[in-house]
Structure formats: C-alpha cells, structure tokens
PyMOL Python script that loads the backbone (N, CA, C, O; Angstrom):
from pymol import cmd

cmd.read_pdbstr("""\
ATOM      1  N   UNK A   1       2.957  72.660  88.017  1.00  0.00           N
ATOM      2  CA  UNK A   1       3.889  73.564  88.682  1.00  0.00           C
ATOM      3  C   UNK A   1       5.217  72.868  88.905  1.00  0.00           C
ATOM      4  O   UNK A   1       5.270  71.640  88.838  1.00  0.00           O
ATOM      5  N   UNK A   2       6.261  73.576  89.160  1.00  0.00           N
ATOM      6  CA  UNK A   2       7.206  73.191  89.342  1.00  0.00           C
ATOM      7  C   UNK A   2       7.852  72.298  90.854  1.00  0.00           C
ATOM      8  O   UNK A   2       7.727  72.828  91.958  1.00  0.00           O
ATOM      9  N   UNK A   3       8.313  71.357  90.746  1.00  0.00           N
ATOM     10  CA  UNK A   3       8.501  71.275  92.113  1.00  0.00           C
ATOM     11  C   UNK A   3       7.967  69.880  92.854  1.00  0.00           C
ATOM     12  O   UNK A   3       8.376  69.166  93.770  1.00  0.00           O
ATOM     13  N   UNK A   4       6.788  69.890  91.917  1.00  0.00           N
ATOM     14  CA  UNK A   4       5.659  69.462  92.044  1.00  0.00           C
ATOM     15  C   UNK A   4       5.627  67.935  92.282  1.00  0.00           C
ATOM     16  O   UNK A   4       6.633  68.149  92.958  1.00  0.00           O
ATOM     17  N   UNK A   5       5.414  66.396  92.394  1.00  0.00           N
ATOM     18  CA  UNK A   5       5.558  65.758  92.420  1.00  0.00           C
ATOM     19  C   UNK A   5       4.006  65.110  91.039  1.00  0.00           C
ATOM     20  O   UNK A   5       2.992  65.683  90.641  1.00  0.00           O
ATOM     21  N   UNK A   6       4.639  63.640  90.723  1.00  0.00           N
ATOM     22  CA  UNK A   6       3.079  63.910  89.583  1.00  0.00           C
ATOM     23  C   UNK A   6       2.074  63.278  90.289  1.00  0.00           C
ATOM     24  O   UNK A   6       1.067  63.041  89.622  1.00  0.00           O
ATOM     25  N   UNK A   7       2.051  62.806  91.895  1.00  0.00           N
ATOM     26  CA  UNK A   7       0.929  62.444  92.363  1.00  0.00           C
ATOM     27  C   UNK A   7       0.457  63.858  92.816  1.00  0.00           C
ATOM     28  O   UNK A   7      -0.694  64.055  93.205  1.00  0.00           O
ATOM     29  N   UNK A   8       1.147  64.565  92.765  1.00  0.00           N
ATOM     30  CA  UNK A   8       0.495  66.159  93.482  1.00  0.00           C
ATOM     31  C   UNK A   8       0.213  66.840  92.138  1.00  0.00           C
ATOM     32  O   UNK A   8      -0.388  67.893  92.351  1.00  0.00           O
ATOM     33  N   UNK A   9       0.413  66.639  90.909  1.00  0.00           N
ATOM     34  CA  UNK A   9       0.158  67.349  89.910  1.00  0.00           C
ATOM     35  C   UNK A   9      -1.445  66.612  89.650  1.00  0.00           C
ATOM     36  O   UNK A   9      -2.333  67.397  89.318  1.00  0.00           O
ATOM     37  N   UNK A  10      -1.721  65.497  89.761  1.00  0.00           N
ATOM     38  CA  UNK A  10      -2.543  64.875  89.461  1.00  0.00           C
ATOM     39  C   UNK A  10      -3.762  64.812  90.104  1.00  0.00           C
ATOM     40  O   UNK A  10      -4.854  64.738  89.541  1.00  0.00           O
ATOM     41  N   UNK A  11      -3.454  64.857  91.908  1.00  0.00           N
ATOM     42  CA  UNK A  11      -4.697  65.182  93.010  1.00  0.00           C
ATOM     43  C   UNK A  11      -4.650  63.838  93.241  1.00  0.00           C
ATOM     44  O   UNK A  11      -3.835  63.375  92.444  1.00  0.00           O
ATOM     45  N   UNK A  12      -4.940  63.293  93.673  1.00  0.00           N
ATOM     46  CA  UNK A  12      -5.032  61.690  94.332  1.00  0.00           C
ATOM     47  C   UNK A  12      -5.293  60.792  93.294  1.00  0.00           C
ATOM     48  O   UNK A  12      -4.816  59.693  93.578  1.00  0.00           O
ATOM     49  N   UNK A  13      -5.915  60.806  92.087  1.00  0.00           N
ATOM     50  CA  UNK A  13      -5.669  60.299  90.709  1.00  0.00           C
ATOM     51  C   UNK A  13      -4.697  60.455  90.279  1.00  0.00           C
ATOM     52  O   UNK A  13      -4.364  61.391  89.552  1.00  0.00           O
ATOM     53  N   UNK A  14      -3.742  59.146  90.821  1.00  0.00           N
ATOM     54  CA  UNK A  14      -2.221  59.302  89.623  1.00  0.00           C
ATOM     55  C   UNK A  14      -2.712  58.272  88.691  1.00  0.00           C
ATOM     56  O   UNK A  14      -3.293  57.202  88.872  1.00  0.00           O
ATOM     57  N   UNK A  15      -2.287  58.942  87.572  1.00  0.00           N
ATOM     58  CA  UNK A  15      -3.244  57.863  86.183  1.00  0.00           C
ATOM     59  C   UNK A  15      -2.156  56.769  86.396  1.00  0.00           C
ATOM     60  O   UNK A  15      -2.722  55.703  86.637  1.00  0.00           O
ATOM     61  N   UNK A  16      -0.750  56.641  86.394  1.00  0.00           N
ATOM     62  CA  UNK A  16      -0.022  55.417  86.262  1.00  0.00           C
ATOM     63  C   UNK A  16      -0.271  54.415  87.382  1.00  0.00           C
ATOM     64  O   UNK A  16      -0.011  53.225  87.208  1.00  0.00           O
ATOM     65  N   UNK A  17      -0.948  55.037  88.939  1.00  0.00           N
ATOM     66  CA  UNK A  17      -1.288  54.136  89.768  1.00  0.00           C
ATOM     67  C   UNK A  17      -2.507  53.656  89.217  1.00  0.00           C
ATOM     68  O   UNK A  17      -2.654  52.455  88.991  1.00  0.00           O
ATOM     69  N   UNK A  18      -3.308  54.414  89.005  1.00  0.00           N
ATOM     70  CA  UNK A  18      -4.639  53.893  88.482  1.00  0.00           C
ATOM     71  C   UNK A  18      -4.679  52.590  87.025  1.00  0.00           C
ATOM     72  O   UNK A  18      -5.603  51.838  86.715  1.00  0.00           O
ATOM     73  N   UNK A  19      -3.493  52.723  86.478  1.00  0.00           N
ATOM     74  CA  UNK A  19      -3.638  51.550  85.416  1.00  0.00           C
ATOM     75  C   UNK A  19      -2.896  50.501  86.195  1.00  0.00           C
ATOM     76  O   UNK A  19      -3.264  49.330  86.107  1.00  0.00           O
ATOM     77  N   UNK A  20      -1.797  50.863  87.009  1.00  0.00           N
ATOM     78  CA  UNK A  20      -1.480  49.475  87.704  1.00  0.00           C
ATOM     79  C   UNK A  20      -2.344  48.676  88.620  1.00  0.00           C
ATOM     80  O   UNK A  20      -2.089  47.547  89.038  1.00  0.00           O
ATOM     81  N   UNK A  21      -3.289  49.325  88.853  1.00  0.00           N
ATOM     82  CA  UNK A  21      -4.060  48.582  90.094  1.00  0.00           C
ATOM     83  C   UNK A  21      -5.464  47.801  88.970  1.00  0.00           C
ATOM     84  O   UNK A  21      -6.037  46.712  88.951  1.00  0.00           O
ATOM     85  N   UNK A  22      -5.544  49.143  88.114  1.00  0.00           N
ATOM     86  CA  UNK A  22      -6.057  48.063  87.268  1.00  0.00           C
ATOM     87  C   UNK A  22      -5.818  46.854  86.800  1.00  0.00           C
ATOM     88  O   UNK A  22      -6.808  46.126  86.729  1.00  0.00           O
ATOM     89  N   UNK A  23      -4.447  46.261  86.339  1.00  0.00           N
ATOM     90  CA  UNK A  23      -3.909  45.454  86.324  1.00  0.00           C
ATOM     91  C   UNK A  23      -4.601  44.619  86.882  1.00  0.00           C
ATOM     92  O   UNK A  23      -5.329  43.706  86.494  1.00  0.00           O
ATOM     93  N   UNK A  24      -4.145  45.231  88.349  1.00  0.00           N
ATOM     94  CA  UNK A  24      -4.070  43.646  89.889  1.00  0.00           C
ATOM     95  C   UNK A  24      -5.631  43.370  89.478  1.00  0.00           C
ATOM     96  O   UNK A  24      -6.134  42.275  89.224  1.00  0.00           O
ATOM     97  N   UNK A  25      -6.150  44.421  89.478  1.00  0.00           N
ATOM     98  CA  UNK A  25      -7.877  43.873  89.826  1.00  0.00           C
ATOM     99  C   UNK A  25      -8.641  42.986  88.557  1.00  0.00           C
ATOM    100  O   UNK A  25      -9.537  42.192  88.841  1.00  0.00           O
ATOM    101  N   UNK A  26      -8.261  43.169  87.324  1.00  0.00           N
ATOM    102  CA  UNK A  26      -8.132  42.232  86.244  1.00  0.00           C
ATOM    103  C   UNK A  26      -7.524  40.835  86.235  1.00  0.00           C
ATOM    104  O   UNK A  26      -7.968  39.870  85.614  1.00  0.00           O
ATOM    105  N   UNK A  27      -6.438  40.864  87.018  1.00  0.00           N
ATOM    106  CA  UNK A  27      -5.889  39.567  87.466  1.00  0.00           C
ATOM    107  C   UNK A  27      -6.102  38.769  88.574  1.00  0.00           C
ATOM    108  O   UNK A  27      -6.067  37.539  88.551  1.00  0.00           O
ATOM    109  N   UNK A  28      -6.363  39.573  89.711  1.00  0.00           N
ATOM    110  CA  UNK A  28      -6.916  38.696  91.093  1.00  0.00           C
ATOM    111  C   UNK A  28      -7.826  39.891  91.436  1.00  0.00           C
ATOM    112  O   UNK A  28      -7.461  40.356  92.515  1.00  0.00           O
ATOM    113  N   UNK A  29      -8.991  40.634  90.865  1.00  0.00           N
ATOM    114  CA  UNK A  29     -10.239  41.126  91.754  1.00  0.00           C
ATOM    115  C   UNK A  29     -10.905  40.100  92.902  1.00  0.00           C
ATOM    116  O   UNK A  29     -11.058  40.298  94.107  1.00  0.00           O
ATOM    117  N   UNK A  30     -11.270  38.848  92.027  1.00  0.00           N
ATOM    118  CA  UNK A  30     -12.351  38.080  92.468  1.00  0.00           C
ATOM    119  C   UNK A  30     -11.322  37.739  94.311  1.00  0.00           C
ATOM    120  O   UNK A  30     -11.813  37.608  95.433  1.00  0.00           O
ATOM    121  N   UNK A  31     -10.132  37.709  93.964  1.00  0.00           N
ATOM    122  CA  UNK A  31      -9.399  37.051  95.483  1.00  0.00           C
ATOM    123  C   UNK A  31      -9.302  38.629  96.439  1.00  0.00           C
ATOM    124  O   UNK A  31      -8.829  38.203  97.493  1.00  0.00           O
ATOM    125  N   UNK A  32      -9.428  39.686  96.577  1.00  0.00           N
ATOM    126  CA  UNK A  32      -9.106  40.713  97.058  1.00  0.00           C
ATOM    127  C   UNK A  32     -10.351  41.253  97.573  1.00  0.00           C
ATOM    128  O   UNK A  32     -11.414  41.325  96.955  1.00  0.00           O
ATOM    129  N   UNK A  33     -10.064  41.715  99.047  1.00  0.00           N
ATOM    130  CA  UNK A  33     -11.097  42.838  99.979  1.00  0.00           C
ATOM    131  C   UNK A  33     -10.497  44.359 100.016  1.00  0.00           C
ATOM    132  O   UNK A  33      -9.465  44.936  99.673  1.00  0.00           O
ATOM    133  N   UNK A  34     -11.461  44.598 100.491  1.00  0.00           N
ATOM    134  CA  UNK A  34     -11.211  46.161 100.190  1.00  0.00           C
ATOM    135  C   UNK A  34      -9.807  46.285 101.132  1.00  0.00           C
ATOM    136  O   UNK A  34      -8.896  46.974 100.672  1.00  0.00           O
ATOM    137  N   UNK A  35      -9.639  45.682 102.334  1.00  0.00           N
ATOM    138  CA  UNK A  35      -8.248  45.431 102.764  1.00  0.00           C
ATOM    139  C   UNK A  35      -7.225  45.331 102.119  1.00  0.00           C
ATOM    140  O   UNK A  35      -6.331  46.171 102.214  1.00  0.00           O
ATOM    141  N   UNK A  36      -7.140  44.159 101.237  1.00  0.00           N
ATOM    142  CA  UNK A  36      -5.882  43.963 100.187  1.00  0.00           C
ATOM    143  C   UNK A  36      -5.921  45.224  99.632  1.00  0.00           C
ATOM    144  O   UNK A  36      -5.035  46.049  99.859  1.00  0.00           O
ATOM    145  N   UNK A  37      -7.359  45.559  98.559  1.00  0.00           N
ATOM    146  CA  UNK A  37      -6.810  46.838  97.775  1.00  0.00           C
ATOM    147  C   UNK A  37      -6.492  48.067  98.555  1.00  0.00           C
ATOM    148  O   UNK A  37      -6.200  49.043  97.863  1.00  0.00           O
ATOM    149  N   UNK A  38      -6.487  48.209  99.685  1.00  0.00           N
ATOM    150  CA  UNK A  38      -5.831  49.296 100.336  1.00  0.00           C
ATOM    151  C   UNK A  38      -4.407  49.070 100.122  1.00  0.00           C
ATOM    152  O   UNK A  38      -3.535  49.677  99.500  1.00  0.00           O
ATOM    153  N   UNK A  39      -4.438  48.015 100.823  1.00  0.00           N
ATOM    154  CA  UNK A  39      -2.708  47.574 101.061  1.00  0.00           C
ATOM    155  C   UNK A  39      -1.801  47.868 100.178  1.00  0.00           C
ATOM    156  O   UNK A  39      -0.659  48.216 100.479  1.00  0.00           O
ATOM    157  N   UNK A  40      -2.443  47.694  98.452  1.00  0.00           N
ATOM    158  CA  UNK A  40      -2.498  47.458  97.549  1.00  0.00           C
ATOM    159  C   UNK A  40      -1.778  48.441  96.817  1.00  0.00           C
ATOM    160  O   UNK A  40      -0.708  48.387  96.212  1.00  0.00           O
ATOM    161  N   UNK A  41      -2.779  49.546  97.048  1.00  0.00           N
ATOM    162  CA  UNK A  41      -2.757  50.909  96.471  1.00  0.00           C
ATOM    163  C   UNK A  41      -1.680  51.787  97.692  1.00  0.00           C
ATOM    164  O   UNK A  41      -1.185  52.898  97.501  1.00  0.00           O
ATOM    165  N   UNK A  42      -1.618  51.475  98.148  1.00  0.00           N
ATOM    166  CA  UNK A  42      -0.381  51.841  99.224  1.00  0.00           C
ATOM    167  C   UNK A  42       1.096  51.647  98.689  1.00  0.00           C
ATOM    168  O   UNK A  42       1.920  52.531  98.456  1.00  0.00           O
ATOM    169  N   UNK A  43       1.236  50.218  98.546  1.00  0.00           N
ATOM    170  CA  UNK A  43       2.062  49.801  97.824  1.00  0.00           C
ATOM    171  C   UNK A  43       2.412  50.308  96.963  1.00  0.00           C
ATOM    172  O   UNK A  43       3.371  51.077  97.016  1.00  0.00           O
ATOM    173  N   UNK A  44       1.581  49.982  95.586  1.00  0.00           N
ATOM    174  CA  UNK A  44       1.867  51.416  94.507  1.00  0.00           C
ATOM    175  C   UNK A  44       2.371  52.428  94.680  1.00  0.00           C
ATOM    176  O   UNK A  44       3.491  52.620  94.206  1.00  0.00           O
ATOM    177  N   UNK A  45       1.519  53.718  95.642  1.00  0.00           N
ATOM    178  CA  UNK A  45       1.461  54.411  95.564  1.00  0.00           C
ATOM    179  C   UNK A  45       3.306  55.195  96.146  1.00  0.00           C
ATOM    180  O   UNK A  45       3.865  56.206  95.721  1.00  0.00           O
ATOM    181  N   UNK A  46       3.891  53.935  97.506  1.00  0.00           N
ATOM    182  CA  UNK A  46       5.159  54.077  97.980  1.00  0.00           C
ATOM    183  C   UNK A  46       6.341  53.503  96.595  1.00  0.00           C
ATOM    184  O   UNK A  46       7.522  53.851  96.575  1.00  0.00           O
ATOM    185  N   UNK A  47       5.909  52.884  95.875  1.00  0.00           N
ATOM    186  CA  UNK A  47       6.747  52.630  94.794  1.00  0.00           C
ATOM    187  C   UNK A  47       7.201  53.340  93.634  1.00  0.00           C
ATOM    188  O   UNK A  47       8.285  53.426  93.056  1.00  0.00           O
ATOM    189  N   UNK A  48       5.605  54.015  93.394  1.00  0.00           N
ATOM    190  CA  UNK A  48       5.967  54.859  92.032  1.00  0.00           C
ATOM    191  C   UNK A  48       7.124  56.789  92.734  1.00  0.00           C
ATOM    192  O   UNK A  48       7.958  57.509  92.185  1.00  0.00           O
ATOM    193  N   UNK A  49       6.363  56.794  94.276  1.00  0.00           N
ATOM    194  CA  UNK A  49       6.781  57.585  94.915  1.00  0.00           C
ATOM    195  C   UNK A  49       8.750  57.555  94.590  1.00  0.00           C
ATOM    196  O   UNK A  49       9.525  58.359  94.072  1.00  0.00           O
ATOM    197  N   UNK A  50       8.928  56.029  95.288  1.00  0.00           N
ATOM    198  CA  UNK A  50      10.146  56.262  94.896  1.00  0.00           C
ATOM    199  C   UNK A  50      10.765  55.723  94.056  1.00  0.00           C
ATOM    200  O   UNK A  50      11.879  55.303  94.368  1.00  0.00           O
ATOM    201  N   UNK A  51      10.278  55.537  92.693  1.00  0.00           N
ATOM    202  CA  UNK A  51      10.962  55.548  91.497  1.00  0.00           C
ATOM    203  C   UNK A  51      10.665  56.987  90.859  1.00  0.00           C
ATOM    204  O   UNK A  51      10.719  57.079  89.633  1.00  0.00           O
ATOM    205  N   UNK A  52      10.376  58.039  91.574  1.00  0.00           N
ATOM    206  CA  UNK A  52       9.958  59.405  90.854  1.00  0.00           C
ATOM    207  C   UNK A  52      11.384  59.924  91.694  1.00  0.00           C
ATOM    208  O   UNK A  52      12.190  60.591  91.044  1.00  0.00           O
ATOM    209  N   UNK A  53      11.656  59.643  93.000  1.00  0.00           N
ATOM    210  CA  UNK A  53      12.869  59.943  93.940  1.00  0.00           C
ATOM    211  C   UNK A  53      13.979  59.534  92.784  1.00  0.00           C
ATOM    212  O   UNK A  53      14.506  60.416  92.105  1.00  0.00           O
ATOM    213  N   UNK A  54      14.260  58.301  92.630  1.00  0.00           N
ATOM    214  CA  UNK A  54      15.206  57.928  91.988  1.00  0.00           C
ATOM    215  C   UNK A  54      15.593  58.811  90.489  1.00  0.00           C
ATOM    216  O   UNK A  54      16.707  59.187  90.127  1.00  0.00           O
ATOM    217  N   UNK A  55      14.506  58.954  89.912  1.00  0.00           N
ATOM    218  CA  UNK A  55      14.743  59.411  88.860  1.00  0.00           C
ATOM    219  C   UNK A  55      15.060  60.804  89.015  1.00  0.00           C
ATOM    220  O   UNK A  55      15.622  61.289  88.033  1.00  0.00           O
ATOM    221  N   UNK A  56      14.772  61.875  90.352  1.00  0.00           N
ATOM    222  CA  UNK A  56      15.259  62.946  90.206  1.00  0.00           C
ATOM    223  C   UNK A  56      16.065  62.817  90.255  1.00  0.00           C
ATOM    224  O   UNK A  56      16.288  63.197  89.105  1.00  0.00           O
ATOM    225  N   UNK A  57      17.495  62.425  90.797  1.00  0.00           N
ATOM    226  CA  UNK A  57      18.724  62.079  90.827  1.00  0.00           C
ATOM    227  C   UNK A  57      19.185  62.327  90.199  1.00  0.00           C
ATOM    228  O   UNK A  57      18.777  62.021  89.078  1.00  0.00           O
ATOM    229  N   UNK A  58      20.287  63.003  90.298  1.00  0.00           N
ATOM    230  CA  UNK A  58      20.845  64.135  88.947  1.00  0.00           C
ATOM    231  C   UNK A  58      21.927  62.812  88.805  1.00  0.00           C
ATOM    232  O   UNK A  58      22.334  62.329  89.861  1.00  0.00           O
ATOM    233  N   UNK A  59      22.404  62.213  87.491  1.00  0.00           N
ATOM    234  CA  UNK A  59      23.143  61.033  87.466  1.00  0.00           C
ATOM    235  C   UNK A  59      23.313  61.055  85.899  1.00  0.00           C
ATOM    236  O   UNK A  59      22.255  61.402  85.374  1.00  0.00           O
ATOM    237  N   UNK A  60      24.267  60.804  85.031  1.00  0.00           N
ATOM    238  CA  UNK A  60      25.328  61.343  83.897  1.00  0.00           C
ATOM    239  C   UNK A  60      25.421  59.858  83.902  1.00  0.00           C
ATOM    240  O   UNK A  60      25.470  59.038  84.820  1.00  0.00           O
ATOM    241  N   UNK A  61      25.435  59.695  81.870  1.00  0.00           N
ATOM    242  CA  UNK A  61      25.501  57.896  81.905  1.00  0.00           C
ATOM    243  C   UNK A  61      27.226  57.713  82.197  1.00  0.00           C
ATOM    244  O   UNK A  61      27.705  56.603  81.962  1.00  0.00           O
ATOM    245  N   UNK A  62      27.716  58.307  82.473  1.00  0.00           N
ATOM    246  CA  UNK A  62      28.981  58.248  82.298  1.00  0.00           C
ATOM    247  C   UNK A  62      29.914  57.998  83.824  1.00  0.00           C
ATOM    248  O   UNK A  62      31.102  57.710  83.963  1.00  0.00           O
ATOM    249  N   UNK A  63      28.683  58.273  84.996  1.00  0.00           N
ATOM    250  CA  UNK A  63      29.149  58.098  86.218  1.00  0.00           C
ATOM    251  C   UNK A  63      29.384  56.833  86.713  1.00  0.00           C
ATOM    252  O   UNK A  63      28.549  55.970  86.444  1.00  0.00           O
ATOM    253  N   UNK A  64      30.343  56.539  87.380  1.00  0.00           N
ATOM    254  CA  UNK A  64      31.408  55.086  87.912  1.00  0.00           C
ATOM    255  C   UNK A  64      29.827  54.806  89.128  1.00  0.00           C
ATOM    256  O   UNK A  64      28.957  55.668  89.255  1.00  0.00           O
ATOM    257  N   UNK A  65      29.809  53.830  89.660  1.00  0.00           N
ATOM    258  CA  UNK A  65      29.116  53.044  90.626  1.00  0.00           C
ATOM    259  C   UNK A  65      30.113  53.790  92.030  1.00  0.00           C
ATOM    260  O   UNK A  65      31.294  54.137  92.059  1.00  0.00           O
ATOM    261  N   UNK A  66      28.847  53.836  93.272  1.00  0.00           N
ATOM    262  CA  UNK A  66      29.534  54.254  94.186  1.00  0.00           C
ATOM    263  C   UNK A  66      30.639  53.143  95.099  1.00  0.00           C
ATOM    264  O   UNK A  66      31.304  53.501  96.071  1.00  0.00           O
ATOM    265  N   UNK A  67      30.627  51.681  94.482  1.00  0.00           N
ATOM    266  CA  UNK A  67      31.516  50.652  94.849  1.00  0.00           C
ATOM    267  C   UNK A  67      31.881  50.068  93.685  1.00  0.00           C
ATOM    268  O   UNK A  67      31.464  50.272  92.545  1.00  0.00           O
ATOM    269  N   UNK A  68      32.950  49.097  94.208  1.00  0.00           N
ATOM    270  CA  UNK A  68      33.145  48.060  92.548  1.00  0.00           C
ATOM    271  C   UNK A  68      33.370  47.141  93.518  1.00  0.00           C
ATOM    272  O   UNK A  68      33.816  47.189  94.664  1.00  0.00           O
ATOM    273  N   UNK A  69      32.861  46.086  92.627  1.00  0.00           N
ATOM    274  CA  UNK A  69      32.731  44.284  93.169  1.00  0.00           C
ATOM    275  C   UNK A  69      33.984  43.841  92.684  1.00  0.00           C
ATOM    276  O   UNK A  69      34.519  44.161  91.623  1.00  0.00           O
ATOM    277  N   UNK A  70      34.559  42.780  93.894  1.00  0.00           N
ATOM    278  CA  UNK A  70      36.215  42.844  93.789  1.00  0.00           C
ATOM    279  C   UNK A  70      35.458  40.905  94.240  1.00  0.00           C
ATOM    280  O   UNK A  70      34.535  40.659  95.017  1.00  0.00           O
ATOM    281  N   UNK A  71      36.233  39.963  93.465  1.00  0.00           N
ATOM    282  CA  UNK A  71      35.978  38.844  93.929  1.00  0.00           C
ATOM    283  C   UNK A  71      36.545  38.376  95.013  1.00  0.00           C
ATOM    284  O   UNK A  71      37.754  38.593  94.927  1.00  0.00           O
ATOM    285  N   UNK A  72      36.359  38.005  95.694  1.00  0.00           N
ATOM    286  CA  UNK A  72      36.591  36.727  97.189  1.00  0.00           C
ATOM    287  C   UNK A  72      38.146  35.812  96.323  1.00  0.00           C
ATOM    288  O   UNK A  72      37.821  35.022  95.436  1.00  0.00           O
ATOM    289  N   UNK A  73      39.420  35.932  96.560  1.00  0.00           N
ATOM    290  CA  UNK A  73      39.915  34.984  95.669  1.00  0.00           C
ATOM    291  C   UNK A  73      40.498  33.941  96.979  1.00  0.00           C
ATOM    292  O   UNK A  73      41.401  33.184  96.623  1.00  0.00           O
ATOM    293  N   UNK A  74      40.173  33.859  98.089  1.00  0.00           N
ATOM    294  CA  UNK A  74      40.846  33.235  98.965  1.00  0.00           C
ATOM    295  C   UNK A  74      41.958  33.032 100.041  1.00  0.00           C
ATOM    296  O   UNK A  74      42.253  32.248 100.942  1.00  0.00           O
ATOM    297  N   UNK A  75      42.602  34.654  99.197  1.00  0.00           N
ATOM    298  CA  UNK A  75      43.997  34.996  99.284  1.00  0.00           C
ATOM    299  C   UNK A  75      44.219  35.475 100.868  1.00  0.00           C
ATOM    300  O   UNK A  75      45.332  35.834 101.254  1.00  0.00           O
TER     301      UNK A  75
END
""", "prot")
cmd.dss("prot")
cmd.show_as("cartoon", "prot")
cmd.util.cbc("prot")
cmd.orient("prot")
C-alpha cells in the first residue's frame, strides 16, 4: 500500500533487517545474549527506519548544500 513504510509492508519481518542481523550473528553469535540481540535488532531496526526517512526526501542531484564550508583564514 501506499504510504506504507517497508517495515509495515513486511509485518515485523523486514527481510533487509533480517540479513543484517544475520550478519552480526555469523560474526559474533557465540559473544551475544539475547540482551545484545535485542539491543541489536533495535539498532537496526532505528537505522534502516531512518535511512527510509532520508531517502523520502524529495532532493534533485542538482540541489546546493543547505551551508558551504568557508575556511578559518585567520583574518
């Protein structure tokens, strides 16, 4: 549906969280409690959240930065 976010399109299975955590647990299972992987999957889950924010962002490759970096000259 429209509108929709893809952890809400998905139901609590977001497949891209689900391969990242796969990841972690392939790389440090043996060091992690069900604590960490909460923490874990939290994490994820606030990250992919807002890189889905970011990307709605209506933004044109052609748009200037909302500042420009001006050097320190001493003056």
């Amino acid at each position: 549906m429209m509108g929709e976010s893809m952890a809400e399109q998905q139901g609590d299975k977001n497949p891209v969280a689900e391969q990242l955590m796969a990841t972690v647990e392939a790389r440090y299972g043996e060091r992690l409690d069900d604590k960490d992987r909460a923490i874990i999957r939290a994490g994820i889950a606030r990250n992919l959240a807002n890189t889905e924010a970011l990307a709605a962002y209506p933004l044109a490759n052609g748009d200037e930065p909302g500042s420009v970096f001006r050097a320190y000259r001493g003056e």
